[in-house]
N, C-alpha and C positions, 0 to 999 in steps of 0.2 A: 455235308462234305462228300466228293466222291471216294468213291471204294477204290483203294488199290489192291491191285491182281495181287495174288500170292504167285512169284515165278517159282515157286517149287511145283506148280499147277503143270509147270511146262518143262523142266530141268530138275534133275533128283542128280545133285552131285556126292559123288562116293568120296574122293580123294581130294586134298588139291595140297601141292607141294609150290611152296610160297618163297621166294627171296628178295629179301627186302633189303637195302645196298644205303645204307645210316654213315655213312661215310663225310657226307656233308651235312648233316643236322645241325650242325652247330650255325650252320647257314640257314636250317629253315626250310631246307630240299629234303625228298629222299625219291628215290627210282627202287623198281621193281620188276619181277613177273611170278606169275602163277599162272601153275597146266593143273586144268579140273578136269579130271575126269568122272565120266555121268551121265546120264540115260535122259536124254531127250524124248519127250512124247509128243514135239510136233517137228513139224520144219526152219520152228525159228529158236535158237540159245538166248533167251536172256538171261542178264544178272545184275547186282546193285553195283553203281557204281556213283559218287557223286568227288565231284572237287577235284578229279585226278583227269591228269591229260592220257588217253590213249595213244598210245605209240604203233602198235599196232597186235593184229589177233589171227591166229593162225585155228581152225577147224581140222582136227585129224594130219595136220602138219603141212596144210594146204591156206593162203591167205584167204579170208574171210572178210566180206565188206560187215563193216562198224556202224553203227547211228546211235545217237543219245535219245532218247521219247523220255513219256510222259514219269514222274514218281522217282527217280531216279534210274532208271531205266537202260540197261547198256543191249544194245542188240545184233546181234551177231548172224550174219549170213553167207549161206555158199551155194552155186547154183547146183552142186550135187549132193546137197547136205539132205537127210531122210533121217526120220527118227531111228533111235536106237542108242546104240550106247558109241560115246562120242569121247574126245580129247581136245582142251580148250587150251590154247595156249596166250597168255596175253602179255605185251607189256607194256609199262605204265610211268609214271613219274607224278610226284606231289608236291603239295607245302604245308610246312607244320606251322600250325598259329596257336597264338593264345588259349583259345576256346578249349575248357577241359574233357575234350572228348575226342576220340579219334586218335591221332598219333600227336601227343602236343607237347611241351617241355616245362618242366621243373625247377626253380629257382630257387639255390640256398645260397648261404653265406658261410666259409671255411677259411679262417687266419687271415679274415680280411678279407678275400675273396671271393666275388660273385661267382656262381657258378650253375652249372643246370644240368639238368638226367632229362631222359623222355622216357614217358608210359604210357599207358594205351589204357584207353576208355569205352569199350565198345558197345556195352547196354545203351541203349534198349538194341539201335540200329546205324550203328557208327563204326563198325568192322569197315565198310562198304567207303568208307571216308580214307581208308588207308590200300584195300587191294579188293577188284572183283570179285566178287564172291554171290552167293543168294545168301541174302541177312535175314535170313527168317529161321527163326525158334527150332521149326518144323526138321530145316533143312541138315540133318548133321550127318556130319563125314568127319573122316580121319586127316588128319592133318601133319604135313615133313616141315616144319621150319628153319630157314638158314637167312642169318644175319649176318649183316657183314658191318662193321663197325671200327670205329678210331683203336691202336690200341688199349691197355692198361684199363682195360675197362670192365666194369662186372656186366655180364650178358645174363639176364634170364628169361624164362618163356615157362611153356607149362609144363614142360617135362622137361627132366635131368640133359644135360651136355650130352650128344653122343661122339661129339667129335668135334676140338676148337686148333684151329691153327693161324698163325700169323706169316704173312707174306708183303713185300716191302710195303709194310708198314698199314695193313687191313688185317684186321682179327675177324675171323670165318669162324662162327660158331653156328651148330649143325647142332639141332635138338632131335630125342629120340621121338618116333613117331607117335602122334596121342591116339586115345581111343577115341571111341565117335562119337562126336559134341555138336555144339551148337556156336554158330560164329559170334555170338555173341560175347560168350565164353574166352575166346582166344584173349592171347596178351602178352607183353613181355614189356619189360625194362631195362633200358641201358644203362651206365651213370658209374661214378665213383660211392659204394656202399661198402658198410661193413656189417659184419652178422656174426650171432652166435649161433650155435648148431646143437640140439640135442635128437633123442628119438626115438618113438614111442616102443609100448611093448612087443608090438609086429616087426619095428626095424622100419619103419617110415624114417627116414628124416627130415626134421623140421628146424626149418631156419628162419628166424628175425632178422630184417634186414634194416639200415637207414642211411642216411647220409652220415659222413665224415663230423657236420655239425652236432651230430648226438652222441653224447657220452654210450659208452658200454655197455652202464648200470640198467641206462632206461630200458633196455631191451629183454631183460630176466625177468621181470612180470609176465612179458606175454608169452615168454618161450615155453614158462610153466602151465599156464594157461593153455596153449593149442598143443602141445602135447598130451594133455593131459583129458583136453577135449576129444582128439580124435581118439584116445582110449577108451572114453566113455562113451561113444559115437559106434566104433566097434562091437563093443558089447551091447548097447542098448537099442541096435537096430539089427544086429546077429549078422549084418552084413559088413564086408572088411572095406576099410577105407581104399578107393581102386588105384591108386597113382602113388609113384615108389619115393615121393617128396609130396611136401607142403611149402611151399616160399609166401613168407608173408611180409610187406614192406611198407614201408612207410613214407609216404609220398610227401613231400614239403608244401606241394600244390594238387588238391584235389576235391572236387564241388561235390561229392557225395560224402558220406562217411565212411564206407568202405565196398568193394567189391569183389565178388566172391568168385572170379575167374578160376580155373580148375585148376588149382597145382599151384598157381602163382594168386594170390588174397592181396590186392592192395588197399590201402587205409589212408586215413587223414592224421598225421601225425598224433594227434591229440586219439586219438581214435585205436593208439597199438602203442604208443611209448610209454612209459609209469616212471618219474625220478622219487626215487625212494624220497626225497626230501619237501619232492616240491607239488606232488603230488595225492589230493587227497583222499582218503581211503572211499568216499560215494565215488569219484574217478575213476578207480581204479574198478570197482566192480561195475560199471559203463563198459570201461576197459573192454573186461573179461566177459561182459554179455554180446559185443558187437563182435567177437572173436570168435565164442559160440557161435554165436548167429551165422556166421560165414562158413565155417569149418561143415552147419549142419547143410548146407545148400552146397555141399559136393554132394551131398548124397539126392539131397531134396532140391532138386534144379537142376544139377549137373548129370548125375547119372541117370537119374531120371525127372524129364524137362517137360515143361507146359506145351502143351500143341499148337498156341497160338497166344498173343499179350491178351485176351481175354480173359484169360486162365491165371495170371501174372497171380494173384493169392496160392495158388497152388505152392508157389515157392517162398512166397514174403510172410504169409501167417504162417506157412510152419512153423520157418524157422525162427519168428517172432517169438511162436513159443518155444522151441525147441534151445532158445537160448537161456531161458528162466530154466529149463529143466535140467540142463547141462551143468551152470556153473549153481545150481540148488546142490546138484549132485556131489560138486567138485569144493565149495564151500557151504555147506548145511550152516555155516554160524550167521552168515550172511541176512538168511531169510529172505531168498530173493522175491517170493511170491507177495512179499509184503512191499516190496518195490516195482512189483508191478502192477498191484494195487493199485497206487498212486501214481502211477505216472502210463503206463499202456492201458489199464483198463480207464482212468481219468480222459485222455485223450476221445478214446473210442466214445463211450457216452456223451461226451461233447459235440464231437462233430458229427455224431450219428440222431445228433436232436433236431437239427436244422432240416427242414423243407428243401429238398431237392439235391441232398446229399447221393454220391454215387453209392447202388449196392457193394456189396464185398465182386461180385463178377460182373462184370460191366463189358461190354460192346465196344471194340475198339476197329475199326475200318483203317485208320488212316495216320501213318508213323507219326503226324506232328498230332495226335490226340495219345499217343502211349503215354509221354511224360504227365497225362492227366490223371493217370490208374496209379503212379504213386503216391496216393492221399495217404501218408504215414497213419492215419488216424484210422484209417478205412483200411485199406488192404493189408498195414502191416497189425496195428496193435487190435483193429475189431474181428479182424480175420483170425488172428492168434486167439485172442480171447473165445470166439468158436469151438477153437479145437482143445482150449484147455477144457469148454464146458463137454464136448463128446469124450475127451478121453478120461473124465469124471462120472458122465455118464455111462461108459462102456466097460470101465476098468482098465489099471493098467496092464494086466497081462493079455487080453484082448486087443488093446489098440499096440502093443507092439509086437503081434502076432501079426495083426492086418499089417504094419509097415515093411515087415519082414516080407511078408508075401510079396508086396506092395512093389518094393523093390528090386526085389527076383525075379518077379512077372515082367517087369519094365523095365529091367536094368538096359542101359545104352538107347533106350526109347523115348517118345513122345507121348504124355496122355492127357485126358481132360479131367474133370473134378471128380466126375464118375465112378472113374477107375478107382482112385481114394476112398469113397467113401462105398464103395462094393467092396473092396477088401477088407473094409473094418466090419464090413455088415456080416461078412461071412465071418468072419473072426467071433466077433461077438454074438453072433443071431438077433441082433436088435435092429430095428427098421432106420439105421443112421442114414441110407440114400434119401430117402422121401424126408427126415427132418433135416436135414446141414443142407440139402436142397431146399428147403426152405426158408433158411436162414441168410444163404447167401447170394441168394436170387432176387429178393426186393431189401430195397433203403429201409434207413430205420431202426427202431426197437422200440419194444412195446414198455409200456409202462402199466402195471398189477396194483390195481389197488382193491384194497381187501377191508372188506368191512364186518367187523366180529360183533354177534351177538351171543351174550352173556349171562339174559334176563332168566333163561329158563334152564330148567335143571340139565338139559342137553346145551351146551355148547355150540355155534356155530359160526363157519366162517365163510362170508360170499367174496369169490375171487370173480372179478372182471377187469377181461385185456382190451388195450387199446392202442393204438401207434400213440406212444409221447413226444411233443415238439417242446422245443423253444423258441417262440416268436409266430411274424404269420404263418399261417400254411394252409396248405388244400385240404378241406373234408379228405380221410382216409378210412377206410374198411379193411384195414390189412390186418392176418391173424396170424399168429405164430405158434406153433409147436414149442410149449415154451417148460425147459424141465426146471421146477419149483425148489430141488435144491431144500425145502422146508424143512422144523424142526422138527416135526411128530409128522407119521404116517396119512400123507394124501397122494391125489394119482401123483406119479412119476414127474408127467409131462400131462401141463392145462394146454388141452386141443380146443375150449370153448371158446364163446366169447364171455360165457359168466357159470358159474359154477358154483354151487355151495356144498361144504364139506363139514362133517362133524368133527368139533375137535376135543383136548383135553389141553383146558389153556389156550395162553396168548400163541398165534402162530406167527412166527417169523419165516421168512422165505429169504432164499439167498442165503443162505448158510456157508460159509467160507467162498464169498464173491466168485461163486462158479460160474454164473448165470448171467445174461447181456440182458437185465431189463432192469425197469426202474421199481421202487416199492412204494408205494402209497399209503400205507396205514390210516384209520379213521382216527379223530383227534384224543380218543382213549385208549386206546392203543400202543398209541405213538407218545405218548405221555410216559404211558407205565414202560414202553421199553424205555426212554431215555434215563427214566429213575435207574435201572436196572445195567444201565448203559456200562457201569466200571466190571461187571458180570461178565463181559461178552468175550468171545475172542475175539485175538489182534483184527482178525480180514473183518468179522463182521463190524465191530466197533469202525472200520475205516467205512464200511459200505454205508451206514447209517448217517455217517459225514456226508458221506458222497450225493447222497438219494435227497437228502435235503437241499443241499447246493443246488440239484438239479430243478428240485420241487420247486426254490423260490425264485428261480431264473425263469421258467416256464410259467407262473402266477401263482401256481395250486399251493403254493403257500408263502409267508410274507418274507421277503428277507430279511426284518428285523427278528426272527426264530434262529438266524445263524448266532446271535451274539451271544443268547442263552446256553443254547447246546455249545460252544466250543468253551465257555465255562464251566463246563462238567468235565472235562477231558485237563483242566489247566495243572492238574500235577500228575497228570499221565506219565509213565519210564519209558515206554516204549516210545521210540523217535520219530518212526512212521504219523502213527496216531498225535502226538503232539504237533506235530508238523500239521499233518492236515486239520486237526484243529486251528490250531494260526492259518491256516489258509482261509479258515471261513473268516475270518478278522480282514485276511487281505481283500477277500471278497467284499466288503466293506467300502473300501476307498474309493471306489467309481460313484458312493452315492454322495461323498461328501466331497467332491471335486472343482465343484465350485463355494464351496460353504467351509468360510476360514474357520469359525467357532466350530463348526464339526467337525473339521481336520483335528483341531486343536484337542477335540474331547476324542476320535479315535486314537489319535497318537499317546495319547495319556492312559487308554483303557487296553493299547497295547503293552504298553510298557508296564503296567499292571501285570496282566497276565501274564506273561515272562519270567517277572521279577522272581518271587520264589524257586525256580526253579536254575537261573542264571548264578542265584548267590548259593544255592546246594552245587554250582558245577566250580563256578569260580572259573577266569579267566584261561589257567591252564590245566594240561591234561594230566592226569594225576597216572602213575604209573600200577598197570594194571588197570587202567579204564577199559569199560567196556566200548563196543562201537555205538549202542544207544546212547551212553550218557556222551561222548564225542560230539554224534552230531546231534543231541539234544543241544548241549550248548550251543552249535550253530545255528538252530533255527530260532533259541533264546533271545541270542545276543544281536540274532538280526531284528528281532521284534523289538528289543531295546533301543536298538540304536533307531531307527525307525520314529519308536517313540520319545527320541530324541531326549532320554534322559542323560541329566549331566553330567553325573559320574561314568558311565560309558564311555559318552561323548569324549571327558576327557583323559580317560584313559586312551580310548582309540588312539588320539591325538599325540598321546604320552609315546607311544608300543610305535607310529608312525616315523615319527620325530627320528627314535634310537635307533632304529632297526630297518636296515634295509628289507625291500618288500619280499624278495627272493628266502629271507630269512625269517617269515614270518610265519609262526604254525599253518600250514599248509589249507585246514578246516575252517579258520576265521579268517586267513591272508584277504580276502574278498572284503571283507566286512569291515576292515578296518582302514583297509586304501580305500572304500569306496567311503564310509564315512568321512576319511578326512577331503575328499574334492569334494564333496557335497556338504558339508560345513563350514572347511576352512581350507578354503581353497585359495592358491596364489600362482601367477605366471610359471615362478619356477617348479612348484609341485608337476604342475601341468605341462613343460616340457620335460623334466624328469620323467615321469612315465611314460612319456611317447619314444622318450629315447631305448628306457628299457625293452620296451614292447617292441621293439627295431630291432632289439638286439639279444633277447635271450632267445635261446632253443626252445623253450619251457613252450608247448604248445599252452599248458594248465596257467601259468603267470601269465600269458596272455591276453584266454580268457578273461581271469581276473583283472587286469587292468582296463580292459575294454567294457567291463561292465561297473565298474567304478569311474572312467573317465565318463563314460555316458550316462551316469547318472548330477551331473554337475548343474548350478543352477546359473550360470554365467551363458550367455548367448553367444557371446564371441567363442568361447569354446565347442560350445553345439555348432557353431560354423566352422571350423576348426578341424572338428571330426568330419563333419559332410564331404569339406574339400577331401580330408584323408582317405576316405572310402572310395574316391575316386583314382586316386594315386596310388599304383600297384606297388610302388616303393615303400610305401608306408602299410598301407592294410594289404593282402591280396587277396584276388576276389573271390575267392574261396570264404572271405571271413567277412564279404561286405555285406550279408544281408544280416549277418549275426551281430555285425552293429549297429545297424538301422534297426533291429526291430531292439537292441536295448533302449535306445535311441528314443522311441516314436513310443515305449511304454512307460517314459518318466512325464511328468505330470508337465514341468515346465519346458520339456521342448518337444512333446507331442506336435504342437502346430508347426516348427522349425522344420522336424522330420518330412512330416508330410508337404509342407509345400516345397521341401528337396525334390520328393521324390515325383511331383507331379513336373516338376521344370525341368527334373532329369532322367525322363523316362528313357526316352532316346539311347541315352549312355545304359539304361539297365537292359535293354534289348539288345544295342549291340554286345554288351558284354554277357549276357546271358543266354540269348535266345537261343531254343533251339537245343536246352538243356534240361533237364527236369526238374532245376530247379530253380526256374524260370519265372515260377508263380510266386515263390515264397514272398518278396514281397510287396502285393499284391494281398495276399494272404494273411503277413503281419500287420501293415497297416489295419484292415479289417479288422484283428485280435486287439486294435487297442484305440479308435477310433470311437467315442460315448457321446457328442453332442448330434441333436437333430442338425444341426448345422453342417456338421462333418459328414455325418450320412447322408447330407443332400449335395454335400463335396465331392463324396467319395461317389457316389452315383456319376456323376454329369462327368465326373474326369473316367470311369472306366466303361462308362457306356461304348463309346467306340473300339474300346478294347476286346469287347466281346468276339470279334470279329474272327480273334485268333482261337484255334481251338486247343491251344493251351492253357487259356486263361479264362474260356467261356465260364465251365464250371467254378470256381475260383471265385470271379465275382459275382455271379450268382450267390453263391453260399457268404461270401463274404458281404452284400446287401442286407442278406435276411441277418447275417449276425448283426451286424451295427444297428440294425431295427431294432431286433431283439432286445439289445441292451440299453438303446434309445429307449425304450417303453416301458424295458422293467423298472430304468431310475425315473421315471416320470411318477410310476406307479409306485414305488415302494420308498420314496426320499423320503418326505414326510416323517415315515412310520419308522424307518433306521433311523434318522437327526433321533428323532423323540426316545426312541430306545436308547440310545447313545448318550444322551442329559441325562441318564437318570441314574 
């Protein structure tokens, strides 16, 4: 694909003083102009502009000929124009559409009434969709914004009102000017909202905003949470949070989960609301980590910004970690590090096994390849995972020395990774440039396997690395700097490719899941740790789970070893670890997918396992429960139900009946709607939850009903859903891929799914393209796709696809997965059936 110019090459704009005239939105118009001032370095001004009609462009307050060229391209000429420092005047006019990005509009329901706000989505490069500008990272200036809007309306942007007035019948709202950012960044909101206000120990304040359709209540979760954040944000980077507000809102329609716009944070409902009632307590710390998350990229993104989307980790792994660190801080009971065990570091070693997986810093040329660098797997949770392993390796007063600097050095700047990891290096005096440069330079991780010998009076243990896959892939020679994290004294960091070291004992490496690679232990080994396994702490007991999943996916060991090991864990307290135990059970189902008696004997050896630990919880939550036994019981009762035992069954069916679903404990509400469509299920069940799901606020009830409606064994209802997903009346598209892929991972309407989604490609392009999240899916189908037949489906329909370069990578990766897991049930069915009789 060809390279597009960066016009910061050719225009360094200082200022640009913006008005944007929202007067008629409601229609779907808006008009404008913006004067940039800024130093041209040749004879011709470019800037982005795409979608908007120029009206016309004045150069130094002299008219200026216009043309449109190549990338989006706006170019601007005067025959006595000469470099130097110039004034760009322009004006413009648009139209706002559906499409979540750029300037688009918001749809709720209030006493009956339809209604809508507009907000602004500007990541990656979608400023440029609303007023001239240069949309690049690079480019930041200071910014005057004035809106001019309907009245009785709430106006926000990134900094506080400096001046609103109304004149017949136009509200002028005039913000104070910002510091110097990146256009990205930019954003505001119009609309009918309401908010609580508190603030922090500095005298920030910070505001929850949402629509009229939201109770009150929901809003005191987050308000505590991002106050509480940017206090810990303060102290824990020594530098003070820059902007004299926080606004953080809650959008009814929006295709990310949230972003982190300077001043003004907007979210996805489900993403910043918590109802005390209907919301469950895993929610709610989601909640409070995506909040963090946002709150830490003022500082780490905003204040100081990537120099180009190659760099795009710079911002997304900090703050990936940066939010487990925050709300650790802010709730220590939580144990969030045990949540990110399971779910970021799980992610990352997944997609970091596949052949042809992007590095953490990857090459980006050309805007429609940026939405590619969001691989959540890869830049946010493998990226984060990096920097939890250096700042374990460096210490914590070291690595928030290097940030502090970090910050100071670059405040209001642009930098590359460099600059990050030179700071901590001087901080700390450990060689961190030459290894995190290693690390996030090539695809991958390595996989350690260590083979202990015993026989003689000396002890010893040979450690050799190698890139670990799962599935085909290319011969690789890749070596990693890899720090070993072990129990007993060996080097820091294995720079070989093999290595022996004297030991005293069994060696375990990985010791509190700091480290990005796999473990391998030789078959004595790995025996005598599992014996030893109720010994371990919580991370590594989960790492031991994990490392085997990965082993029998990849060959090097059988899957039928998950069934064993996850029965030693089966009256586990801790809820993490139970859970990921029942996962390797879930891991299971793909091999007995077409094989009724093995359904029949996993579903029975589920239910099993559970058992004792469902009837020590008992249906309700006893007062003073702790949060392990809470959601111990949900991961119980879903294995029970699952394993379709009767009394469950009919209790579900009982607790259904009585109690509406809004009123159902909040921890099982899932599990027992979703039981009752998927056992006993009827017309009117089935229009009663579409009506609720039309009609509560409840972003969290939603969820749950869409993941119990799509779990139903009826075809007409999988048809049913499909149409809905397409009807913005009924799902919006915000929430279409999150029921296609529950959709395309229940066993009976896997094939229904996917032949929607091949007939209705079309419709996902128009409604998505052109977004970043564009691929997703593309990407789910892949995540649940297990016959050679499907893989030779999924090939031949996205062969021609490749052509985009949003979705190149995407099905590349998503190929080698459905191989992979083609190959491992070919390989390992057999041997789980037969474990599974016994």
């Amino acid at each position: 694909m060809k390279t597009v110019p960066h016009l910061l090459d050719t225009f360094i704009p200082h200022h640009y003083t913006l008005t944007l005239d929202l007067t008629h939105a409601e229609e779907k118009v808006f008009s404008g102009s913006v004067i940039i001032s800024g130093e041209s370095t040749s004879e011709l001004i470019s800037l982005h502009t795409k979608d908007l009609t120029i009206h016309s462009a004045l150069i130094d307050d002299q008219s200026a000929k216009f043309s449109l060229g190549e990338f989006d391209e706006l170019r601007l000429l005067h025959p006595e124009f000469s470099s130097g420092q110039h004034v760009v005047h322009i004006e413009f006019s648009g139209t706002i559409t559906d499409a979540m990005h750029g300037l688009y509009p918001c749809y709720f329901t209030h006493d009956g009434v339809k209604k809508q706000l507009f907000a602004t989505q500007f990541e990656s490069h979608h400023a440029r969709e609303v007023f001239p500008c240069v949309d690049e990272p690079a480019a930041k200036a200071t910014y005057d914004v004035t809106l001019k809007t309907a009245p009785d309306l709430t106006v926000l942007g990134n900094m506080p009102v400096a001046k609103s007035s109304e004149d017949d019948g136009i509200l002028t709202t005039i913000f104070a000017t910002t510091p110097r950012m990146s256009s990205y960044l930019l954003a505001f909101v119009v609309g009918e909202l309401h908010k609580k206000t508190a603030r922090t120990n500095s005298g920030v304040e910070v505001n929850i905003w949402a629509t009229p359709a939201q109770s009150e209540e929901t809003l005191d979760f987050a308000l505590d949470i991002a106050t509480r954040s940017i206090d810990f944000y303060n102290e824990y980077f020594g530098v003070p949070y820059p902007l004299p507000k926080s606004d953080h809102v809650a959008l009814p329609d929006f295709s990310s989960g949230a972003m982190e716009n300077w001043g003004l944070i907007t979210y996805r409902e489900s993403c910043l609301l918590a109802d005390p009632k209907l919301t469950p307590e895993s929610s709610k710390r989601f909640i409070a980590t995506v909040i963090a998350h946002e709150l830490s990229h003022q500082w780490f993104g905003n204040l100081v910004t990537m120099q180009w989307w190659n760099d795009l980790w710079l911002n997304e792994s900090f703050a990936n970690m940066m939010e487990y660190v925050a709300v650790d801080a802010l709730h220590p009971e939580w144990r969030m590090w045990e949540d990110f065990a399971t779910s970021e570091v799980t992610a990352a070693l997944r997609r970091d096994s596949l052949d042809g997986v992007q590095p953490v810093q990857a090459d980006v040329n050309h805007p429609d390849e940026i939405s590619t660098l969001f691989d959540p797997a890869i830049v946010y949770a493998k990226g984060g995972r990096l920097l939890v392993m250096v700042r374990r390796l460096i210490g914590e007063e070291a690595f928030r020395a290097g940030l502090k600097s970090y910050f100071e050095k670059f405040a209001y700047q642009n930098t590359v990774g460099n600059d990050l990891w030179q700071e901590l290096e001087t901080a700390s005096g450990q060689p961190v440039v030459e290894l995190m440069n290693a690390w996030i330079s090539q695809p991958g991780l390595p996989i350690v396997q260590v083979k202990q010998d015993r026989s003689d009076e000396q002890s010893t243990a040979t450690l050799r690395q190698e890139r670990f896959f799962i599935g085909d892939h290319q011969p690789s020679d890749a070596l990693w700097p890899i720090p070993l994290f072990a129990n007993q004294p060996l080097d820091d960091i294995l720079t070989e490719r093999e290595k022996t070291f004297t030991t005293n004992g069994d060696v375990r490496l990985n010791c509190g899941l700091n480290g990005h690679f796999v473990t391998h232990y030789d078959s004595a080994t790995r025996d005598r740790l599992i014996e030893k396994a109720a010994e371990l702490p919580t991370l590594d007991k989960i790492c031991l789970l994990q490392d085997m999943t990965l082993l029998t996916r990849s060959g090097r060991e059988s899957s039928a070893a998950l069934l064993p090991l996850a029965r030693v864990f089966q009256h586990e307290t801790n809820e993490r670890v139970f859970n990921k135990a029942g996962t390797n059970l879930v891991e299971l189902r793909k091999f007995v997918d077409d094989s009724e008696a093995g359904r029949a004997r996993l579903k029975q050896i589920s239910a099993e396992f559970a058992r004792d630990t469902f009837m020590e919880l008992g249906w309700d939550e006893q007062d003073g429960e702790s949060d392990d036994d809470r959601e111990r019981r949900t991961a119980a009762l879903g294995l029970m139900l699952y394993g379709e035992d009767s009394a469950a069954l009919a209790e579900a069916k009982l607790r259904f009946n009585e109690t509406d679903p809004d009123d159902l404990p909040a921890e099982i509400r899932p599990l027992i709607i979703n039981a009752n469509v998927r056992y006993f299920e009827t017309p009117e069940m089935i229009d009663k939850l579409f009506t609720i799901y039309q009609n509560t606020p409840s972003a969290d009830l939603q969820v749950d009903i869409a993941l119990s409606l799509t779990s139903t064994k009826n075809p007409a209802t999988a048809e049913r859903i499909l149409v809905a997903i397409k009807d913005a009346n009924i799902i919006r598209p915000q929430d279409a891929s999150r029921w296609f892929i529950y959709l395309i991972r229940t066993r009976e309407n896997r094939q229904i799914a996917w032949n929607w989604l091949k007939e209705n490609w079309s419709w996902v392009k128009d409604t998505f393209g052109g977004d970043k999240s564009y691929d997703t899916f593309i990407r789910y189908a892949a995540s649940a796709l297990l016959t050679r037949n499907e893989l030779n489906d999924f090939t031949e329909f996205t062969m021609p696809l490749r052509a985009e370069p949003a979705l190149t990578r995407t099905i590349d990766l998503g190929i080698r997965e459905i191989a992979g897991r083609v190959a491992l049930i070919e390989r390992d069915q057999a041997a789980v059936i037969d474990a599974l009789s016994k």
